[in-house]
C-alpha positions in Angstrom: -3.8 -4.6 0.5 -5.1 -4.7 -3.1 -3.4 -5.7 -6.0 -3.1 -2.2 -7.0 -1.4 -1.0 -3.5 0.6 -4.4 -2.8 3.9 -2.9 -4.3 4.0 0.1 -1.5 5.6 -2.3 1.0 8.3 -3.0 -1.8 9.5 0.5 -3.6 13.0 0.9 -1.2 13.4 3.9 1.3 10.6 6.3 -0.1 10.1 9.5 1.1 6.8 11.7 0.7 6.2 14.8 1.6 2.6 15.5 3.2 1.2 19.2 2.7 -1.8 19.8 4.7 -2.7 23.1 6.9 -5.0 20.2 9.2 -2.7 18.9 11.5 -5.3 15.6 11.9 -4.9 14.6 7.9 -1.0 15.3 8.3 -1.0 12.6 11.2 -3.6 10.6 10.0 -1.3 10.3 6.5 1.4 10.0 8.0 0.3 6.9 10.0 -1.1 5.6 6.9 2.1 5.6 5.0 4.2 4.7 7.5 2.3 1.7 8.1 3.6 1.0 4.4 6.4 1.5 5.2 7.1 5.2 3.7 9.2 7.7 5.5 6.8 10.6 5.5 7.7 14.2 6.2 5.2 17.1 6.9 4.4 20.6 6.1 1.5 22.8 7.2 1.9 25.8 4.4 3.0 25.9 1.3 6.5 28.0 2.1 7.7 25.2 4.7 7.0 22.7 2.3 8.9 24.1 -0.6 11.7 24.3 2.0 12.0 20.9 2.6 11.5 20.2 -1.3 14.8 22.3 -2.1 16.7 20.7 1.3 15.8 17.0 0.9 15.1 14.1 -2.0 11.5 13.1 -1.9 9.9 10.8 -3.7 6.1 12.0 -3.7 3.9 15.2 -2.7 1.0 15.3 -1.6 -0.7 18.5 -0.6 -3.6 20.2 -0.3 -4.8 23.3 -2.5 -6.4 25.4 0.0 -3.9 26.9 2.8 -3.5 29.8 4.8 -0.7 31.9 2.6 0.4 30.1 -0.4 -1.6 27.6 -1.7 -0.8 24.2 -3.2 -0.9 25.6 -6.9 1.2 28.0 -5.9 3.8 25.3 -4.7 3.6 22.8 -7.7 4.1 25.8 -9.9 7.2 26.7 -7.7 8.2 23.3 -7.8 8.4 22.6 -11.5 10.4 25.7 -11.9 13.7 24.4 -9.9 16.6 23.4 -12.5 17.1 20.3 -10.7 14.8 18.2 -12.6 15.8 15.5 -9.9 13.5 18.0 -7.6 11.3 19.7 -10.5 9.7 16.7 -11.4 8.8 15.1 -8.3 5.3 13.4 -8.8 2.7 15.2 -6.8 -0.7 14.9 -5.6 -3.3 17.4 -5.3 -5.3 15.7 -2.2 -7.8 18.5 -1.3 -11.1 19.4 0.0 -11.5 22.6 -2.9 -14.8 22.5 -4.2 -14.0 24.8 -7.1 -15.7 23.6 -10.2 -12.6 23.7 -12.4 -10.4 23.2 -9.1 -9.6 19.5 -11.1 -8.4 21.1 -14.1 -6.5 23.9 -12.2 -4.5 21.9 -10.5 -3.1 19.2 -13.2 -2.5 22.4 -15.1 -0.3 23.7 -12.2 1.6 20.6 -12.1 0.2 18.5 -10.1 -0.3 14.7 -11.8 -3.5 13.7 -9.5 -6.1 15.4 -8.2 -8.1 13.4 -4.9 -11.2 15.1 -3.7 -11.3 15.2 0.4 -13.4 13.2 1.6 -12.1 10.4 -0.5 -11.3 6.6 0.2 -7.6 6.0 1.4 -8.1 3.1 -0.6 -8.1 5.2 -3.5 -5.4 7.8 -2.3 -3.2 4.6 -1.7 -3.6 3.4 -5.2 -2.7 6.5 -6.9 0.6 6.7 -4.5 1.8 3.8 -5.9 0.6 4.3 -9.8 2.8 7.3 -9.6 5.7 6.0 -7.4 5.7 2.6 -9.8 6.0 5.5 -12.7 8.9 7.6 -11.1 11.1 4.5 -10.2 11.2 3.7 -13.9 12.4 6.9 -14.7 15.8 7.5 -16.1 18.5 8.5 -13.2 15.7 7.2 -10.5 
C-alpha cells in the first residue's frame, strides 16, 4: 500500500457502509475493504441504507448519488439531520458515476465530505478512506 493508505490495516474494528444500486461495485468494495481489513456492510438504495445508519455505528459512507428512489443527496441530507451527532456526522463519500456539471458541488453541499467520480482509481478512493477515517478517530468521543 502507499504511504497515504498504509494506516487502513491499523484504524481498530472499522465499519463502512457501502451505498451502491450496482451490485458488482458493492462486491467489488467490499472485497477491497475487507482485504484492509474493514468490516463492510451494504446497501442498494438509499432507504436501506439509512436503516442500517440509525440501527448500527459506522465509521464511513460511501455511496453513490444516482439510485433508483432516493438518491445519495437525499441520504447525506437525512443523515446530518439525526440528533445523535455520534450518527449525524459520520464522514461520507460521494463515490458516483453523476456526470452533472455541478454534481461536485451538490453533493459536498449535501453533506457529503468527498466527492470520487466513477470510473476512478481505487488507489485514490483508498486514500480518501483513510484521510477521512484518520480525521474521525481524532475526533472528540471517537
Amino acid at each position: 500500500m502507499s504511504d497515504d493508505t498504509k494506516d487502513l490495516d491499523i484504524l481498530p474494528e472499522l465499519t463502512i457502509l457501502v451505498v451502491d444500486d450496482d451490485e458488482n461495485m458493492r462486491l467489488s468494495l467490499t472485497d477491497i475493504f475487507e482485504i484492509c481489513g474493514i468490516k463492510v456492510m451494504t446497501a442498494s438504495n438509499a432507504l436501506e441504507a439509512f436503516d442500517l445508519v440509525e440501527k448500527f455505528k459506522l465509521d464511513l459512507l460511501i455511496s453513490d448519488i444516482n439510485m433508483p428512489g432516493e438518491n445519495g443527496y437525499w441520504l447525506i441530507e437525512q443523515i446530518r439531520k439525526i440528533t445523535s451527532p455520534k450518527k449525524s456526522e459520520i464522514p461520507a463519500i460521494a463515490y458516483t458515476g453523476n456526470t452533472e456539471a455541478n454534481a461536485q458541488k451538490k453533493a459536498l453541499a449535501s453533506g457529503f465530505q468527498t466527492y470520487i467520480q466513477k470510473p476512478s482509481k481505487i488507489q485514490h478512493l483508498l486514500t480518501e478512506v483513510t484521510k477521512l477515517l484518520k480525521f474521525s478517530q481524532k475526533l472528540p468521543g471517537n
